[in-house]
TORKOL-208055 format. One record per residue (C-alpha): residue number from 1; x, y, z. Coordinates in steps of 0.02 Angstrom, whole numbers, plus 50000, padded with zeros to 5 digits. Example, Ala and Ser with C-alpha at 12.3 -4.5 7.8 and 13.67 -1.06 7.14 Angstrom:
! residues 2
1,50615,49775,50390
2,50684,49947,50357
***
This chain:
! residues 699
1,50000,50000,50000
2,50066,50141,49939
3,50096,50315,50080
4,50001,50462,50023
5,50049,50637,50103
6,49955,50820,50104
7,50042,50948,50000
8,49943,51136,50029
9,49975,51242,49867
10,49990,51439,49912
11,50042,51569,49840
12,50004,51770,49810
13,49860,51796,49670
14,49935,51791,49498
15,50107,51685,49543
16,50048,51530,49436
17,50006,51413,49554
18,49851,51364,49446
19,49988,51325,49320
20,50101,51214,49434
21,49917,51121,49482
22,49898,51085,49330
23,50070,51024,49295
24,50084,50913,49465
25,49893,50848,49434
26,49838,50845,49252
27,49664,50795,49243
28,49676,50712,49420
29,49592,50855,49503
30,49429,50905,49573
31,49346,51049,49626
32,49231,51075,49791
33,49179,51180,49932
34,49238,51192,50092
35,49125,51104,50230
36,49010,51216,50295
37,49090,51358,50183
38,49064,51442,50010
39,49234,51433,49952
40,49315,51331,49819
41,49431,51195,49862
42,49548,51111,49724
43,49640,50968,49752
44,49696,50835,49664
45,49840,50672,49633
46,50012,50669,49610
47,50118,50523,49579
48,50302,50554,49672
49,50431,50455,49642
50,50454,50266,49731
51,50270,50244,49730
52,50234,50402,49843
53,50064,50483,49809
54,50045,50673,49840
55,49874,50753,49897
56,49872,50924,49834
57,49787,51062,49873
58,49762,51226,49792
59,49734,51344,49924
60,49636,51511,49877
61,49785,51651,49842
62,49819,51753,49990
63,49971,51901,49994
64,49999,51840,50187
65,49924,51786,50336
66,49869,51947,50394
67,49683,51891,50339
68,49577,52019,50261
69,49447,51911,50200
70,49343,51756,50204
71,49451,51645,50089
72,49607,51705,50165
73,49553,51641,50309
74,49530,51454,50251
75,49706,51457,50214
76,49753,51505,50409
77,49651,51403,50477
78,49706,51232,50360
79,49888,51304,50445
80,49847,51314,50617
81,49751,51155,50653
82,49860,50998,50644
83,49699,50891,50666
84,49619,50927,50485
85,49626,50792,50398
86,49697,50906,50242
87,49830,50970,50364
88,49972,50978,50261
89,50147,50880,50287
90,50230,50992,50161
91,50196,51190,50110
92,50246,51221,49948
93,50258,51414,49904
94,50238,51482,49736
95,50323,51650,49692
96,50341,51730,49557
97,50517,51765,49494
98,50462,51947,49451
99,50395,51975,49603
100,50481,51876,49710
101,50507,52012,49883
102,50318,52042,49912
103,50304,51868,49885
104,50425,51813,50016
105,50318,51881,50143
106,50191,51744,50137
107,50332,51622,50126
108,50406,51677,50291
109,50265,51674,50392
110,50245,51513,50331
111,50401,51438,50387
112,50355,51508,50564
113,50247,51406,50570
114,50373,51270,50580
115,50289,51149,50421
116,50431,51086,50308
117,50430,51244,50155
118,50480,51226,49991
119,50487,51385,49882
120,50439,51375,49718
121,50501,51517,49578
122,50379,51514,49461
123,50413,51585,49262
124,50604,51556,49280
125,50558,51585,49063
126,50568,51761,49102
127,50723,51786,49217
128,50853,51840,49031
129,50709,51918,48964
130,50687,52045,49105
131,50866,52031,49173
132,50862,51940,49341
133,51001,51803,49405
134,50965,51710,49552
135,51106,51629,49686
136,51011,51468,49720
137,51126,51414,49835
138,51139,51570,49945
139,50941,51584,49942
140,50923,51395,49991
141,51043,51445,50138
142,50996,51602,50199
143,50785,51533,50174
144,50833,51390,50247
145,50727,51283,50131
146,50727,51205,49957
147,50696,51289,49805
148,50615,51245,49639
149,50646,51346,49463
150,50508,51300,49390
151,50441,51346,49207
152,50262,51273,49170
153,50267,51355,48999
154,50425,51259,48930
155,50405,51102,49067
156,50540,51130,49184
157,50570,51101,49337
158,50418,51004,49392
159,50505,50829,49386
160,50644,50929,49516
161,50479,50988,49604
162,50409,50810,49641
163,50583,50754,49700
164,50589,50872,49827
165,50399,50849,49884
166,50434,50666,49907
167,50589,50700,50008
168,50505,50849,50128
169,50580,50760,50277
170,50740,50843,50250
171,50688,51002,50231
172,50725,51104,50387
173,50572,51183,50502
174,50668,51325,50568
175,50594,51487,50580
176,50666,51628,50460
177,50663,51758,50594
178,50638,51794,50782
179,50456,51880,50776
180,50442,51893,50972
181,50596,52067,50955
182,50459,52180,50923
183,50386,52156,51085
184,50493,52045,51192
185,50400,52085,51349
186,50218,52045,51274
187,50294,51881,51180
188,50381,51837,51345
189,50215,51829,51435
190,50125,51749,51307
191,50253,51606,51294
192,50250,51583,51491
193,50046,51581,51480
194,50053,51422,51340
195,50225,51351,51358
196,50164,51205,51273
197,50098,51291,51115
198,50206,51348,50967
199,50220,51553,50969
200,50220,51612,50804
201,50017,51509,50807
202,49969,51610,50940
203,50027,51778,50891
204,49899,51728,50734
205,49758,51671,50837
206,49768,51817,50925
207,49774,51951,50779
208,49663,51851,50654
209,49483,51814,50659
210,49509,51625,50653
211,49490,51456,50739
212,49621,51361,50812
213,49607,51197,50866
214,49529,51213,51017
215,49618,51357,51077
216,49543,51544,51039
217,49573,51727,51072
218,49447,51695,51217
219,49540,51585,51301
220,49704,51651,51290
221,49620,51822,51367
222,49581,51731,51523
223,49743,51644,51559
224,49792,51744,51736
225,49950,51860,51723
226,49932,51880,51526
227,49908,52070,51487
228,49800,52069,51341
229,49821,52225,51213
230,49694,52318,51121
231,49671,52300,50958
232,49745,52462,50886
233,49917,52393,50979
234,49900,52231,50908
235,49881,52309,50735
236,50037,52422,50771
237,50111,52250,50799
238,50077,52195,50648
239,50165,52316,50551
240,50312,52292,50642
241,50341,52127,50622
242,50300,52142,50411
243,50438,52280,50428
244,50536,52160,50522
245,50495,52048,50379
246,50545,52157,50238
247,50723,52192,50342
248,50747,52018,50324
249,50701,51978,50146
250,50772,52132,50078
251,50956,52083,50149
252,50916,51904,50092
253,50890,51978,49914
254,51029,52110,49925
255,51132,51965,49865
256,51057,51846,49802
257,50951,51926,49675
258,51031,52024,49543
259,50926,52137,49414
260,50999,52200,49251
261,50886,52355,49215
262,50959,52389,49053
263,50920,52223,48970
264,50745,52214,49017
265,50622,52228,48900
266,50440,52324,48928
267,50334,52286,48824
268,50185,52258,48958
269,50185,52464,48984
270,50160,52493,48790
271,50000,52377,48781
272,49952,52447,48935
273,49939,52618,48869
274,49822,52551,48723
275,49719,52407,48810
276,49691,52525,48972
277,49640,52695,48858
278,49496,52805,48914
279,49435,52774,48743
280,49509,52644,48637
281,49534,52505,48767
282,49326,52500,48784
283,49323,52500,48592
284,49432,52346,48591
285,49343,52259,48742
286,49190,52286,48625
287,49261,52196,48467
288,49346,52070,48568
289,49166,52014,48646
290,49087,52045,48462
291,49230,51908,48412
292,49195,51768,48538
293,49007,51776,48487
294,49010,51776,48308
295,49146,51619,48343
296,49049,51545,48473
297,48904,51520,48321
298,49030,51505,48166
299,49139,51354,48236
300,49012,51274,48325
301,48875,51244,48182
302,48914,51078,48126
303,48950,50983,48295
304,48762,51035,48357
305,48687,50988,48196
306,48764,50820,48210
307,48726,50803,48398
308,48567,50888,48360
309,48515,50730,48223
310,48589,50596,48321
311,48496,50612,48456
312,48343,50609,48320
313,48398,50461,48256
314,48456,50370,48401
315,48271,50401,48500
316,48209,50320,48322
317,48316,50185,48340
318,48261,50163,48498
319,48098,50145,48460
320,48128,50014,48325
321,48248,49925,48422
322,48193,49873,48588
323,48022,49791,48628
324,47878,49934,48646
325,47839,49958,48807
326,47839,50091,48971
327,48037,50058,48963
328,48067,50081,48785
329,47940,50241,48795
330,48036,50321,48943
331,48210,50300,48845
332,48148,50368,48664
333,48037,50484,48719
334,48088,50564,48906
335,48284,50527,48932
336,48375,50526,48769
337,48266,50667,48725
338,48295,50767,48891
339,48470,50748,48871
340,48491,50775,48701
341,48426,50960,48750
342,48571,50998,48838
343,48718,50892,48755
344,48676,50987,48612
345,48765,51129,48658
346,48915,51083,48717
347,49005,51138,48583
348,48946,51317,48600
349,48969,51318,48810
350,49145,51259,48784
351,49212,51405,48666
352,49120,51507,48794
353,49226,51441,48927
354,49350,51441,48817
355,49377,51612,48772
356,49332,51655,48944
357,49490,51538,49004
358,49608,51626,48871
359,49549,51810,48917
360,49619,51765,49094
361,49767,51671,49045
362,49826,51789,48963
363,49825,51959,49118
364,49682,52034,48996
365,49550,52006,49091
366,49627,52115,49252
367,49645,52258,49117
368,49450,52230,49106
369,49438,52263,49276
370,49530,52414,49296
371,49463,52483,49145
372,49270,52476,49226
373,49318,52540,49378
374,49270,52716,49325
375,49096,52650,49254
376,49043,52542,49420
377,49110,52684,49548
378,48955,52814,49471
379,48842,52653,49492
380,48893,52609,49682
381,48996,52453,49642
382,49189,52471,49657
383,49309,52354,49513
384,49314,52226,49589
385,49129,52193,49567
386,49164,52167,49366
387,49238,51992,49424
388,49065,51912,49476
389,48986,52017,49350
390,49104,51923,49203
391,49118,51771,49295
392,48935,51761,49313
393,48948,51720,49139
394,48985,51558,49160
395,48875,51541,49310
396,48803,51613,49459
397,48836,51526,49608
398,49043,51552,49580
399,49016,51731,49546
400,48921,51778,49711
401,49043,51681,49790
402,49183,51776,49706
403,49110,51938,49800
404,49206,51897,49954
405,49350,52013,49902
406,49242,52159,49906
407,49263,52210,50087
408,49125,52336,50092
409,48984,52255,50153
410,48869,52363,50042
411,48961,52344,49880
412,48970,52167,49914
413,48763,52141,49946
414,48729,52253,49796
415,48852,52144,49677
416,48749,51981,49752
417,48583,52049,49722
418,48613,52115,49549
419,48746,51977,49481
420,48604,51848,49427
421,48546,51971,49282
422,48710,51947,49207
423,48696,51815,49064
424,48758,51653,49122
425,48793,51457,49037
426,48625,51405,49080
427,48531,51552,48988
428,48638,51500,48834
429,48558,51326,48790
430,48373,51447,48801
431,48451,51583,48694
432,48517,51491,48569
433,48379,51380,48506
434,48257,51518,48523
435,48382,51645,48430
436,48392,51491,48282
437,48214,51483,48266
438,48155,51679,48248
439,48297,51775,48202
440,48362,51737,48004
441,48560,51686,47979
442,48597,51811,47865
443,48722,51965,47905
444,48773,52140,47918
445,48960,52197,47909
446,49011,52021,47902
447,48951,51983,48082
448,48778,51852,48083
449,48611,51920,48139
450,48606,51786,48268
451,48776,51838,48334
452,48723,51999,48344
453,48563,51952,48467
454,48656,51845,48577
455,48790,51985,48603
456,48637,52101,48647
457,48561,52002,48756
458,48744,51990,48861
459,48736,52155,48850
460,48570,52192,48913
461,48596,52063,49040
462,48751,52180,49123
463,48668,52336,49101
464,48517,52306,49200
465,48641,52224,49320
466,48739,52408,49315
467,48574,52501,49329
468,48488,52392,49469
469,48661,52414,49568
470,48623,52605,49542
471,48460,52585,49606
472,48494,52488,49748
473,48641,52604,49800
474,48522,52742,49829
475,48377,52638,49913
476,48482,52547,50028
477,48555,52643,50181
478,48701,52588,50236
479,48866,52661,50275
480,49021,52602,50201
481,49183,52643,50134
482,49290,52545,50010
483,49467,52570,49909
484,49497,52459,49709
485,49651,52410,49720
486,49692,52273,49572
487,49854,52190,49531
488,49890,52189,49327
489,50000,52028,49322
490,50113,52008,49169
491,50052,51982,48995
492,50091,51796,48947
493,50026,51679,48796
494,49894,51561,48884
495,49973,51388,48926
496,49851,51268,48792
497,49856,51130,48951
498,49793,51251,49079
499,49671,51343,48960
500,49607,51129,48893
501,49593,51099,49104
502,49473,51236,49112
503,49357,51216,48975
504,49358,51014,49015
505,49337,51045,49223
506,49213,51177,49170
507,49103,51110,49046
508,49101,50917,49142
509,49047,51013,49310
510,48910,51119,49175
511,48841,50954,49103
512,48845,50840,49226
513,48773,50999,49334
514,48635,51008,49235
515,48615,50834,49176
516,48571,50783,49345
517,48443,50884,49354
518,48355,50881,49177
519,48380,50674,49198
520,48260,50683,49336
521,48127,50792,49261
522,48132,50693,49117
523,48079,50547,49193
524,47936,50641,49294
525,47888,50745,49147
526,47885,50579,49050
527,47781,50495,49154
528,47653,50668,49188
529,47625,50680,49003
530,47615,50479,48978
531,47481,50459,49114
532,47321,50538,49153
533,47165,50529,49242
534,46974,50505,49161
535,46886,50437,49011
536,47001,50583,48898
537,47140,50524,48901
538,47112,50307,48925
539,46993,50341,48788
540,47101,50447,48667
541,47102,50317,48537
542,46909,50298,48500
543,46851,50492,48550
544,46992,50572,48411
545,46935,50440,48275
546,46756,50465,48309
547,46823,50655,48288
548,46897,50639,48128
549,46779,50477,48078
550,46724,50588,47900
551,46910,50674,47876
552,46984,50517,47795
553,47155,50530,47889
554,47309,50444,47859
555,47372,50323,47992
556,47504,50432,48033
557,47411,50590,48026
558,47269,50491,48138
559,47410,50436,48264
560,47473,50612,48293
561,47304,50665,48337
562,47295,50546,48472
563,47461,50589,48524
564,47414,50762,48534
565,47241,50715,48636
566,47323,50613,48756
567,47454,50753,48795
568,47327,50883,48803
569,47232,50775,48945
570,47373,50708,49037
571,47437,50744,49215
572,47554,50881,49139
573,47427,50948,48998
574,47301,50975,49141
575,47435,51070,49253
576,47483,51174,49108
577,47317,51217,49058
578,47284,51262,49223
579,47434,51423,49216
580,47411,51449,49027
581,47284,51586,49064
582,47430,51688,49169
583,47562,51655,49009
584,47444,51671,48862
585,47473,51867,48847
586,47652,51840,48847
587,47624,51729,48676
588,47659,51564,48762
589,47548,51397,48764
590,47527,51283,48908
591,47686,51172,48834
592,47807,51330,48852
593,47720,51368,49013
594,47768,51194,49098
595,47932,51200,49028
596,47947,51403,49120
597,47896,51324,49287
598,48013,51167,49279
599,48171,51271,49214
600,48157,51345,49390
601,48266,51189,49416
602,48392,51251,49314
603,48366,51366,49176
604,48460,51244,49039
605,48286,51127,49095
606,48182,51232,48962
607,48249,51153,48820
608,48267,50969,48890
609,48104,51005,48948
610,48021,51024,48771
611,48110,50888,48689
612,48036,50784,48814
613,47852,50856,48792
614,47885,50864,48589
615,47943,50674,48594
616,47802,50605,48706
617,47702,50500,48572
618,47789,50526,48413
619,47861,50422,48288
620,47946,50526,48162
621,48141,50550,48169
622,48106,50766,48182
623,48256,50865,48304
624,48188,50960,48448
625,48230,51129,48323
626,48116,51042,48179
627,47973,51010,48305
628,47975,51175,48394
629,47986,51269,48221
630,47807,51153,48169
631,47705,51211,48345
632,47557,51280,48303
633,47486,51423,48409
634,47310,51360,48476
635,47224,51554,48487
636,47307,51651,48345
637,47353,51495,48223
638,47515,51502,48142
639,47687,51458,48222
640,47692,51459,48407
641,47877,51523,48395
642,47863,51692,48327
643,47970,51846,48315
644,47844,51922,48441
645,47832,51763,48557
646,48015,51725,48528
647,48077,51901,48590
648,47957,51891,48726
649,48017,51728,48813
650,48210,51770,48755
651,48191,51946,48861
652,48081,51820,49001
653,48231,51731,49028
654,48352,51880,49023
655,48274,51950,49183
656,48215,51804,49263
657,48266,51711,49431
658,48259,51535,49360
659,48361,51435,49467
660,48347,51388,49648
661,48510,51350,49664
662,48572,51545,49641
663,48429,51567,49790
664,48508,51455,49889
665,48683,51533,49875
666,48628,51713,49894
667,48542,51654,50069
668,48698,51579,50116
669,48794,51728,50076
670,48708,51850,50172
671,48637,51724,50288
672,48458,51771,50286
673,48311,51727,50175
674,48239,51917,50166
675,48350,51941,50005
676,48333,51793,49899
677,48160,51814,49904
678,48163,51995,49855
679,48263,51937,49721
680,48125,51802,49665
681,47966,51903,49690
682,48061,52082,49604
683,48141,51976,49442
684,48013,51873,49407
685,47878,52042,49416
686,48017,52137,49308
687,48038,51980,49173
688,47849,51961,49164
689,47791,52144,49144
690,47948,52172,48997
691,47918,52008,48909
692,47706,52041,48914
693,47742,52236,48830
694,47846,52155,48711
695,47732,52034,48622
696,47596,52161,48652
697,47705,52264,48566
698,47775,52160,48424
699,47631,52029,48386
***
């Protein structure tokens, strides 16, 4: 049986150390929350040499453990209490080489902590192209430690890395410095009080907002004879011993860190000038997203057709294949179907996610930040509230996590409340086959009509998020003060493994997400629209031909009128006739209303959901596209799917709240239920009043 030990990955934001995950783990990774806690958690496998296997996790990036927010303090806490079960046997460190004296800092408080350290120097690429030499030796010696050159870009240095992970034993636990000089009186009481306890842990349990173990601040404030300070001193503290720090590293680096200024090369503060431009770096971010959307249709065309027809055929098949029956009619007709409503666009959610991965890759997307720091500061959000408000493009739950960083409490609530308006993954499966079915695939300027919808419906989507937030600013009183500060890391080409990780991690966690869910309401929608109660629907066969007795029908004709009868009086046609008064002046029918109320699931639902209703009862080989394009609208006649219907339930879904699980998230976030529900009840009014004017408006 091979020995597995804990390796904790940390590191300043922007040093790589998603890179050097990637590299140790590959695809052996997963991605998690913290019990009891809305913060991600990455860890995954490494194979060491002589059979060894690694545990690694990817801490959240913190500049040091002076905490300043909630997923800074995971990482103290994973460092203070030897009984987790993630407790790591090894630290390993990632700096960057450019940036390699801020972060020291993290690495020396670290090694305080007496937990074998290795230091990792990340983009060693770059040392002759910005002129820095490094004396290994000296810095192994005067760190105390082992150190790593590592480049993930050209593959160097990882196999080094391993070696030394698997041989953390001999790494020394020594302390860098001496923190107890700045107040040797205070540090001498405090080590009399808990002779048993390491110092450096209790100087952190005492200045940070943490849990240790099952020693707290509390306790340590009643031990007799130990002067407690206030916390104005104990900040004062603080910055002496980072000073203290800085002494230390900066004499460390004195020699062995040399940095040629004349042979580096800027070209960073040239692109900067452009990308960052009052005027010209929002015309680019414009052309950029105009790009990704017209690509996001252009290249992925031909997979979705052929996912799109072999789900068609394989339902057929289906059909033909296995003996009829309740089995064979759940398969062909509720699950393939179901999930062929959201495998279909895979293609489309993964050059999402791509792009998205190679924006932030590359440093762009922190230029994007900055640059809409003037626009959210007149709206009451500060920069740092773009990052949900991007991110939520992927999804929702992530991005009101990602609101952590915002320290003010009132910048953070306001990003919450208005972040599910941005457009996110799950919209996009709704979009999209709506967009294909009412708007025409011609173009204008070279970019497609249908490109040009979806981009204004991601733009919509952020506006009303940036007006609601201006709103809300005004209505809600509460006092608060916040500074953006935003750290622009380094242009560099986007590593092809790292950006692949992504989009795979990313669009797995999407579909299996949401195939979960639309697997489930298959099978119940199935079985709704398969069964029902009274002499209309056990009788369908002989009412409909006594019906259409003098019509002279064709078989298959005849069959899809029974079909249709025994749908329209089944469990699920009763329900939706029941609501289709309430949607009927929005230009939807009963079938569009059911699939509304079950997409509160999961918005990606609405789609599965119709396939399933569509394929309940027919024969024919038709995609879900073909079969929505042939509904016929029961009051007005003519297609169902309309320009005026279609923009309707497109802008429906734009202002929605159409998934519990972003409900869920927002109540655990602010820990009460007062403002998910406001978020419910104020959406769903807003979606339904905009989406009834506009096919009032249109039809």
């Amino acid at each position: 049986m091979s020995k597995q030990i804990n390796v904790a990955l940390i590191g300043n934001p922007n040093t790589g150390k998603t890179s050097v995950f990637n590299a140790l783990t590959g695809l052996n990774q997963q991605v998690g929350n913290y019990p009891g806690i809305t913060v991600e958690k990455k860890e995954g496998i490494c194979k060491l040499p002589r059979g060894v296997k690694a545990h690694i996790i990817d801490l959240p990036g913190t500049y040091s453990l002076n905490a300043s927010s909630l997923d800074e303090n995971v990482v103290i806490e994973l460092l203070l209490n030897r009984n987790d079960k993630d407790f790591p046997d090894i630290a390993v460190v990632v700096s960057d080489v450019e940036n390699l004296k801020r972060n020291l800092l993290l690495f020396t408080q670290i090694k305080d902590l007496e937990i074998p350290t290795i230091l990792v120097i990340n983009m060693a690429d770059r040392m002759s192209y910005k002129g820095i030499s490094l004396d290994i030796d000296y810095l192994e010696q005067q760190l105390q430690t082992k150190i790593a050159l590592v480049s993930t870009r050209k593959k160097e240095g990882i196999d080094t890395l391993k070696q030394l992970i698997s041989n953390y034993k001999d790494i020394s636990v020594s302390p860098c410095i001496d923190p107890s000089d700045i107040d040797k009186e205070y540090f001498d009481s405090l080590r009399k009080a808990f002779p048993n306890q390491l110092l450096y842990k209790l100087w952190l349990v005492i200045t940070q907002d943490v849990n240790f173990g099952k020693t707290d601040r509390k306790e340590i404030d009643a031990v007799a004879n130990f002067k407690t300070k206030s916390k104005a001193d104990l900040k004062r503290l603080q910055q002496k011993e980072t000073i203290k720090r800085y002494q230390f590293i900066n004499d460390v680096l004195k020699k062995g860190q040399t940095i040629d200024a004349t042979q580096a090369k800027d070209l960073r503060s040239r692109l900067d000038r452009v990308l960052t431009h009052k005027i010209w770096g929002y015309f680019i971010f414009f052309v950029i997203l105009l790009t990704i959307f017209q690509a996001i249709y252009d290249w992925s065309s031909v997979p979705m057709d052929f996912i799109d027809n072999a789900f068609a055929l394989l339902s057929e098949w289906t059909k033909n294949q296995l003996p009829s029956g309740a089995f064979t009619d759940l398969l062909a007709e509720g699950i393939i179907p179901g999930l062929g409503g959201i495998v279909i666009f895979i293609p489309q959610i993964a050059f999402l996610f791509l792009f998205i991965s190679v924006l932030e890759e590359s440093g762009y997307m922190s230029r994007v930040v900055f640059l809409m720091d003037k626009i959210m500061r007149q709206f009451g959000l500060s920069g740092k509230s773009v990052v949900p408000l991007i991110s939520g493009t992927a999804c929702a739950i992530p991005a009101i996590m990602a609101t952590r960083n915002i320290e003010s409490w009132k910048e953070r609530l306001i990003t919450i409340l208005v972040t599910p308006f941005t457009t996110c993954s799950a919209r996009l499966p709704v979009y999209l086959i709506i967009i294909s079915l009412i708007i025409p695939e011609g173009r204008f300027l070279g970019l497609g009509y249908q490109a040009l919808t979806l981009m204004f419906l991601y733009l919509l989507g952020f506006a009303t998020a940036v007006v609601s937030a201006y709103i809300l600013n005004k209505i809600l009183k509460i006092k608060s003060k916040s500074f953006f500060v935003v750290e622009m890391p380094n242009y560099k080409l986007p590593l092809f493994k790292n950006v692949m990780i992504t989009v795979l991690e990313k669009t797995k966690s999407f579909v299996f997400g949401a195939g979960k869910i639309i697997l489930a309401i298959s099978i119940v929608l199935w079985f709704l629209a398969s069964h029902g109660p009274g002499e209309q629907f056990n009788n369908a066969e002989s009412i409909v031909k006594a019906q259409y007795e003098t019509e002279h029908l064709s078989q298959e004709d005849l069959q899809q009128k029974i079909a249709s009868h025994k749908l329209e009086h089944s469990f699920i046609g009763i329900t939706g006739r029941s609501i289709e008064p309430a949607i009927r002046p929005l230009g939807y029918d009963w079938k569009i209303g059911i699939a509304i109320v079950s997409s509160f699931a999961a918005r990606e639902v609405f789609v599965g959901t119709l396939a399933t209703i569509y394929s309940v009862g027919n024969d024919d080989e038709a995609t879900i596209k073909n079969r929505m394009a042939a509904e016929v609208n029961p009051i007005l006649g003519g297609p169902l799917f309309t320009f005026a219907s279609g923009i309707s339930l497109l802008l429906f879904y734009a202002f929605a709240m159409q998934c519990m699980s972003t409900l869920a998230i927002v109540k655990k976030e602010t820990n009460s239920w007062k403002w998910p529900i406001l978020q419910l009840v104020i959406m769903s009014s807003f979606a339904y009043i905009v989406a009834l004017l506009a096919f009032q408006f249109l039809k």
